[in-house]
Backbone as JSON, one array per atom type, in Angstrom:
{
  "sequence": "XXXXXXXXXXXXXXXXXXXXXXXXXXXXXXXXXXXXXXXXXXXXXXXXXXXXXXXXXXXXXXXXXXXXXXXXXXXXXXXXXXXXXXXXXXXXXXXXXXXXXXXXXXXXXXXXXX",
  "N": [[0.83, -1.18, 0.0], [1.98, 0.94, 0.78], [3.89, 1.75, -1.09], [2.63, 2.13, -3.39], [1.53, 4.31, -2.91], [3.44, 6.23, -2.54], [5.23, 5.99, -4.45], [4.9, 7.27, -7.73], [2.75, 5.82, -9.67], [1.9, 4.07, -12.28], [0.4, 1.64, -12.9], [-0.05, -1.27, -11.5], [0.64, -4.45, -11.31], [-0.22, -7.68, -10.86], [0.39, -10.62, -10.63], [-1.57, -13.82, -10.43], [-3.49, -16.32, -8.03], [-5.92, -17.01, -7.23], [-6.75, -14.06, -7.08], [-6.88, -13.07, -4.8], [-4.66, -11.59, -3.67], [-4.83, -9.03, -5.34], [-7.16, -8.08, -4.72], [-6.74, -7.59, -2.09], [-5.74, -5.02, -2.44], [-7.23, -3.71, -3.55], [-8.89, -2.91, -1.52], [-7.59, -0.54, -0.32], [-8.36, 1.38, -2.51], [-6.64, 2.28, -4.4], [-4.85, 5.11, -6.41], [-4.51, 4.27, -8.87], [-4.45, 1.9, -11.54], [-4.7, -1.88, -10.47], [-3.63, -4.17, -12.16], [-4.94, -7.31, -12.4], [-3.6, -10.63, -12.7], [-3.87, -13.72, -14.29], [-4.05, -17.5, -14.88], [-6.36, -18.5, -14.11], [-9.49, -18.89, -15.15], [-12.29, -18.58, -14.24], [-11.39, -16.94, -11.32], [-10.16, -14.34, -12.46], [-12.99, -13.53, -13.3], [-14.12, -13.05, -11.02], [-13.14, -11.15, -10.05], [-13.97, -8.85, -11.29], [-15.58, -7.51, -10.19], [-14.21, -6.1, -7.99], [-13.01, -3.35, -6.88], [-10.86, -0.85, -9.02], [-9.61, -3.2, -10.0], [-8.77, -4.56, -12.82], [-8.87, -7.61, -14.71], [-6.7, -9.54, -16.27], [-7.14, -12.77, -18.58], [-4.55, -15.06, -18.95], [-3.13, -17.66, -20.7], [-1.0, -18.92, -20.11], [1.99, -17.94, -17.41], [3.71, -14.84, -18.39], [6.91, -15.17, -19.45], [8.48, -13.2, -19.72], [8.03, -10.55, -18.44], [8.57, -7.34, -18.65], [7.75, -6.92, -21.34], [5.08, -8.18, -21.68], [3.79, -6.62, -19.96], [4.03, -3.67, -21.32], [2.49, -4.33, -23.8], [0.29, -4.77, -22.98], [-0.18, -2.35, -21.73], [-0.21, -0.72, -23.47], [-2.69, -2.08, -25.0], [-4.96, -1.43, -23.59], [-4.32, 1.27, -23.49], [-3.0, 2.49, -21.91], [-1.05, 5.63, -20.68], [2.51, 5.23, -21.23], [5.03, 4.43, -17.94], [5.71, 4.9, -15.1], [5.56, 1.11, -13.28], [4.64, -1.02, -10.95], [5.33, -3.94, -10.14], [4.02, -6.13, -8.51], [4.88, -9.65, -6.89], [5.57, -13.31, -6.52], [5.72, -16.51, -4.94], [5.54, -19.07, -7.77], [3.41, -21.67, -10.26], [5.63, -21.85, -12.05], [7.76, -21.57, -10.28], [8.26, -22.3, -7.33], [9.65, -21.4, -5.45], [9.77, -19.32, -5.14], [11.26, -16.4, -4.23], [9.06, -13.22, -2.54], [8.21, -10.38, -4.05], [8.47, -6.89, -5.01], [8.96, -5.03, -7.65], [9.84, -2.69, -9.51], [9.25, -1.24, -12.74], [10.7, 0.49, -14.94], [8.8, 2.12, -17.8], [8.88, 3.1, -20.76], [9.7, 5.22, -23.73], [12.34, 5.2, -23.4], [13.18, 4.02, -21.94], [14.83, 1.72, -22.3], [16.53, -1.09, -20.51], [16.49, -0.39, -18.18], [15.88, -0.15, -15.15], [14.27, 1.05, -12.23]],
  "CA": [[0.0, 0.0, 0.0], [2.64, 2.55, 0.8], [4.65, 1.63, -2.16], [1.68, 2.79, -4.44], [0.89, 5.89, -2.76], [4.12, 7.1, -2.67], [5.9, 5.65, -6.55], [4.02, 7.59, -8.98], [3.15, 4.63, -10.58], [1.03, 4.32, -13.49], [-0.49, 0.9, -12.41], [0.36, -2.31, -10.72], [0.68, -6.16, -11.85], [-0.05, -8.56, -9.79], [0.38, -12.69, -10.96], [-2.67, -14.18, -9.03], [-4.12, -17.48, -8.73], [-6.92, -16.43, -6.69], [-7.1, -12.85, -6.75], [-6.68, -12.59, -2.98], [-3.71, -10.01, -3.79], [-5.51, -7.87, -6.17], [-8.28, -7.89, -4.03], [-6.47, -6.74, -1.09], [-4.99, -3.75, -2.67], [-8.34, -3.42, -4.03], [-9.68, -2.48, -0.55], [-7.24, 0.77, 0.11], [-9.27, 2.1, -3.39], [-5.39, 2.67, -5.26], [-5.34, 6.07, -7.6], [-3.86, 3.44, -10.1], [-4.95, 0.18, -11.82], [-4.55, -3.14, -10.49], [-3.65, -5.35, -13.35], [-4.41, -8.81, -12.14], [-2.92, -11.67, -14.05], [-4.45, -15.15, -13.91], [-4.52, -18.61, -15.68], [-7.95, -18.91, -13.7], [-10.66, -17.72, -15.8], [-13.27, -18.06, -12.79], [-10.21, -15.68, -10.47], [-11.06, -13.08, -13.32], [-14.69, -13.27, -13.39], [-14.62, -12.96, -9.45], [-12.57, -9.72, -9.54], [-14.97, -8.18, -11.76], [-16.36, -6.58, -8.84], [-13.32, -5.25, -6.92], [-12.47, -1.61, -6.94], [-9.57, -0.55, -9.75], [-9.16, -4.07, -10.51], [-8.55, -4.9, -14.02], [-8.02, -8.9, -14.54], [-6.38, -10.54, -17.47], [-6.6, -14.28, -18.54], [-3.87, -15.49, -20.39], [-3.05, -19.31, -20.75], [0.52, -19.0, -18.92], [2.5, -17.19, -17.0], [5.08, -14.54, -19.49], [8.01, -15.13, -19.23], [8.93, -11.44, -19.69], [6.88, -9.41, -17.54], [8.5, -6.23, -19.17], [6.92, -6.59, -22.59], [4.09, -8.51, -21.37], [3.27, -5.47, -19.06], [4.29, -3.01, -22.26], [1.88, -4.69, -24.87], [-1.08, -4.45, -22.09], [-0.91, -0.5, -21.69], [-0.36, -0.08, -25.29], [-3.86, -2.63, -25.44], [-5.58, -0.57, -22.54], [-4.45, 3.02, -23.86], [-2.5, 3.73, -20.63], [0.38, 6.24, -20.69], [3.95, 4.13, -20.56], [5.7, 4.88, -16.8], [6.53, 3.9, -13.6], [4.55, 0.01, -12.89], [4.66, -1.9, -10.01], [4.92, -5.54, -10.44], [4.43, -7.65, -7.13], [5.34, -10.88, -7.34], [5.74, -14.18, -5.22], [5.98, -18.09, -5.48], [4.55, -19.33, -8.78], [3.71, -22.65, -10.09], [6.49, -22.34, -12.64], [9.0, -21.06, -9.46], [7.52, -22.25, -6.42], [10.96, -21.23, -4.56], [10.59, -17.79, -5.62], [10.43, -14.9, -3.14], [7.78, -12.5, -3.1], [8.91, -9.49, -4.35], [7.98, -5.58, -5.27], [9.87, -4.8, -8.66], [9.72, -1.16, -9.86], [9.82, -1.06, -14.32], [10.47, 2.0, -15.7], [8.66, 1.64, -19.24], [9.0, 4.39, -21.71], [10.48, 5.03, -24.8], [13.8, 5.56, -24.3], [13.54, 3.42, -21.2], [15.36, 0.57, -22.35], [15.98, -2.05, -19.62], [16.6, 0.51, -16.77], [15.26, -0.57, -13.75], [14.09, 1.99, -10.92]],
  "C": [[0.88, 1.25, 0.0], [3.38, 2.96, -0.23], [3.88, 2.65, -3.25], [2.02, 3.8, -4.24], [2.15, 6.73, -3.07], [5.57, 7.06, -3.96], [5.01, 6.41, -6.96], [3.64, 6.62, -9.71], [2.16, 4.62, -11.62], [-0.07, 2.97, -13.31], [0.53, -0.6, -11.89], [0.1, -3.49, -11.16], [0.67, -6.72, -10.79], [-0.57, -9.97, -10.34], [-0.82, -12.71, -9.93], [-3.03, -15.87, -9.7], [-5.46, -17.32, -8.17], [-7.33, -15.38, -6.72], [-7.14, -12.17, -5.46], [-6.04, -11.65, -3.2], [-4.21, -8.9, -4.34], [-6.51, -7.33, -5.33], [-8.88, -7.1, -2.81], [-5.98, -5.33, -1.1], [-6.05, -2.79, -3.02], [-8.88, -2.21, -2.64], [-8.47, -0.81, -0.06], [-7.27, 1.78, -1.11], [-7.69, 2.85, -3.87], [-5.75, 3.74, -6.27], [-4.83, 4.74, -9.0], [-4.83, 2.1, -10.71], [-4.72, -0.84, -11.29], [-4.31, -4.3, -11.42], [-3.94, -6.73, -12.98], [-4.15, -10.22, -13.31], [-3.07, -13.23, -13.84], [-4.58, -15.88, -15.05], [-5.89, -19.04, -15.18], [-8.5, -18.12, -14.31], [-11.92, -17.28, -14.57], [-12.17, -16.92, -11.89], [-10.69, -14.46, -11.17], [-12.06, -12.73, -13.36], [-15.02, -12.7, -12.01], [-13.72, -11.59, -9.69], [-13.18, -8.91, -10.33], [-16.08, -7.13, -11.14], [-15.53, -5.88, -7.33], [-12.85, -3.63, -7.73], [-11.05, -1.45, -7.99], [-9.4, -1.88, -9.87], [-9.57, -4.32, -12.29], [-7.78, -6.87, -14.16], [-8.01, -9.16, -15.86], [-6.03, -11.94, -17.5], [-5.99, -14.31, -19.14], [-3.25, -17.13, -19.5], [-1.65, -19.72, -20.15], [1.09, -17.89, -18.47], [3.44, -16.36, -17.69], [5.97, -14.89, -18.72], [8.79, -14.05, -19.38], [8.15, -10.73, -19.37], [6.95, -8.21, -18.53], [7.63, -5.76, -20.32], [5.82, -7.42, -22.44], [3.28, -6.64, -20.45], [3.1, -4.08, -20.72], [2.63, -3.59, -22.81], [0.16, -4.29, -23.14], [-1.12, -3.11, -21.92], [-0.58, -0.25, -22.44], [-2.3, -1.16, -25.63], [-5.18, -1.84, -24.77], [-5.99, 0.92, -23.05], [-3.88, 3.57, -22.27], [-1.48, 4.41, -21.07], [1.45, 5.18, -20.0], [4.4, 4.81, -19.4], [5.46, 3.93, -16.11], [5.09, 2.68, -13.59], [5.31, -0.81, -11.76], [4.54, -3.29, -10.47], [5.29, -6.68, -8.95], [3.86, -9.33, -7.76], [5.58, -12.15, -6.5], [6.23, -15.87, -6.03], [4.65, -18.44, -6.96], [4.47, -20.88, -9.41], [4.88, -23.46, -11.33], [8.13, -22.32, -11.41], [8.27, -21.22, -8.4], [8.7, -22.17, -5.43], [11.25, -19.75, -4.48], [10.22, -16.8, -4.53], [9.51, -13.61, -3.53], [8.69, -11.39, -3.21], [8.34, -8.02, -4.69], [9.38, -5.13, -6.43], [8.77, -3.07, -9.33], [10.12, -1.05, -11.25], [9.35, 0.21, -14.49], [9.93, 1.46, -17.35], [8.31, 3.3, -19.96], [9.97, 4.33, -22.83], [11.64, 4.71, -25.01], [14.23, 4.96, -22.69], [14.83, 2.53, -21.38], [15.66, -0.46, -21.21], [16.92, -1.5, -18.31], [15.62, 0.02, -15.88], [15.55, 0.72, -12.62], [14.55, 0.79, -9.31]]
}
């Protein structure tokens, strides 16, 4: 929560298999988007009714967040900048630590990391 408020961020990713995460970020009503990102199509249908959530199905997990994240706010119509991408154990990396990653995306970004 504090991360949001105080990154400028343009919107937030969050992997889900449930939507529990989206859901929760949901409830402190974020100026930003929520992207949630699910191989559950029911997970999507159920966040259809949380606050700033936005859920996308897609059939696996990318394997490049960066231009996975890119191609979605060029599909959206958001302005490119600062995105949040939290992150945790997944069931391609179930060793992986949860994480808060900060992508700068913009033109002339290239693969700068905040």
């Amino acid at each position: 929560q504090y991360s949001i408020g105080v990154a400028p961020a343009s919107a937030v990713f969050v992997p889900t298999h449930t939507g529990g995460t989206a859901r929760m970020l949901s409830r402190y009503k974020p100026r930003v988007w929520v992207v949630a990102v699910s191989r559950d199509e029911a997970a999507c249908q159920a966040l259809a009714f949380s606050y700033g959530v936005r859920a996308i199905h897609t059939d696996a997990e990318p394997e490049d967040w960066r231009s996975f994240i890119r191609s979605c706010f060029q599909q959206l119509g958001l302005p490119l900048g600062l995105t949040v991408l939290l992150d945790g154990p997944s069931r391609r990396d179930p060793n992986a630590n949860y994480r808060v990653e900060f992508l700068l995306l913009g033109e002339e970004s290239g693969q700068k990391r905040v």
